[in-house]
N, C-alpha and C positions, 0 to 999 in steps of 0.2 A: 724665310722664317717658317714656325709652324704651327698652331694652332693654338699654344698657350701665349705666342708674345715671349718666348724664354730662349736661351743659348748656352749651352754648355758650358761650365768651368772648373770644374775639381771634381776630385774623388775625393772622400774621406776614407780614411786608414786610420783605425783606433791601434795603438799599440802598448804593449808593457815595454818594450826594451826601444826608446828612440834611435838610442846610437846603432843599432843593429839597421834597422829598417832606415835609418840617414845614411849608412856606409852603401848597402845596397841600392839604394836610390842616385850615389853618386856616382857609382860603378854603371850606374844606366844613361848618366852625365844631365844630372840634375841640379841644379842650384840649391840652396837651402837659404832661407831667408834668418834674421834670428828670430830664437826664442819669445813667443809673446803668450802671457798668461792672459786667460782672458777670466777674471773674476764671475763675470752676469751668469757665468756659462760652467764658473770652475772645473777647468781645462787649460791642460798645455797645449800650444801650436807651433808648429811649424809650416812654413808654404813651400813649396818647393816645384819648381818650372824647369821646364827644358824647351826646347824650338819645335821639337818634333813627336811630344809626348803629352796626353793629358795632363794639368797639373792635379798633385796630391797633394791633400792636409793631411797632414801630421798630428796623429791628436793623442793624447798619453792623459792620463789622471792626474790631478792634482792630491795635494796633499790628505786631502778628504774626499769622501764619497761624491760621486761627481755623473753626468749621464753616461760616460763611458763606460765605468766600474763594471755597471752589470753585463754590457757587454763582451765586456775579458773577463767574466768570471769561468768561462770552459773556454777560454781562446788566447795563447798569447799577440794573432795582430786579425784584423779582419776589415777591410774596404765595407763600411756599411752604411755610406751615404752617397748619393751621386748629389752635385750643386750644381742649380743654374738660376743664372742672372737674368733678372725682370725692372722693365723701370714703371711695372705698373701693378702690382703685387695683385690689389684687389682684382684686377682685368684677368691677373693671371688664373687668379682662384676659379673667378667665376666660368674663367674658358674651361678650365679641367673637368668642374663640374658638370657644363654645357654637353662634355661630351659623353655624361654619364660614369666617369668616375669616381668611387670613393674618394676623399682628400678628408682626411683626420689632422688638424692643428695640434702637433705634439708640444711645441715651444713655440710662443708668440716672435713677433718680430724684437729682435733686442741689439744694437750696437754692439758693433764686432772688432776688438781694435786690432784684430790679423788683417781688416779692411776697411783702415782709416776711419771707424764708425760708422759706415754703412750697414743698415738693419740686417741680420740675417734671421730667418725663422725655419722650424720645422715642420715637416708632416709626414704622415704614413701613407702614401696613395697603395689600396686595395690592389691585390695583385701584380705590386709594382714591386714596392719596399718606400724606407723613408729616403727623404728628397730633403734638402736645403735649398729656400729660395734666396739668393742674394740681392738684396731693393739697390738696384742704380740709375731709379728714376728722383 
């Protein structure tokens, strides 16, 4: 393990065009989960796994302005969040901290139904970029 209590699980990929970036992903022999809107968050998702490859979210705008919007606004796809899974959120925060990094709470923990409502949250860690922690404790 390492310092935070946390283990890797997905990249996010914000996109405008799903099916483009779904064809491609299954060309690299990825699964694709279905379609799950997630309202808390409005945003599309998709999950998509392979045996031998990090998984990716799929994440596309919804019908209204949404957190992703502003970031396709100069980009049609961009990976800009790495996730990892903690069962102890606060333990995790305060290790980050401990070790002297930045950690900015962008979006609180909020029920994810891409992950049977397990909390996911945000943040910016300084020097890093933003991070999704997923609570599976």
């Amino acid at each position: 393990m390492n310092k935070f209590g946390v283990s890797f699980h997905h990249l996010g990929l914000a996109v405008k065009d799903v099916d483009r970036a779904l064809n491609f992903l299954a060309d690299l022999g990825y699964h694709a989960s279905e379609p799950v809107r997630d309202e808390l968050q409005n945003v599309n998702l998709i999950f998509c796994t392979t045996e031998s490859m990090p998984a990716v979210e799929i994440i596309w705008p919804a019908e209204t302005t949404g957190p992703v919007s502003g970031i396709l606004k100069f980009r049609d796809e961009l990976i800009y969040h790495c996730c990892y899974e903690s069962s102890d959120l606060q333990k995790t925060l305060a290790a980050i901290r401990k070790e002297g990094h930045t950690i900015v709470c962008i979006s609180p923990p909020t029920p994810a139904p891409l992950f049977s409502g397990c909390k996911v949250s945000f943040y910016d860690v300084r020097g890093f970029g933003l991070i999704e922690i997923l609570e599976t404790g």
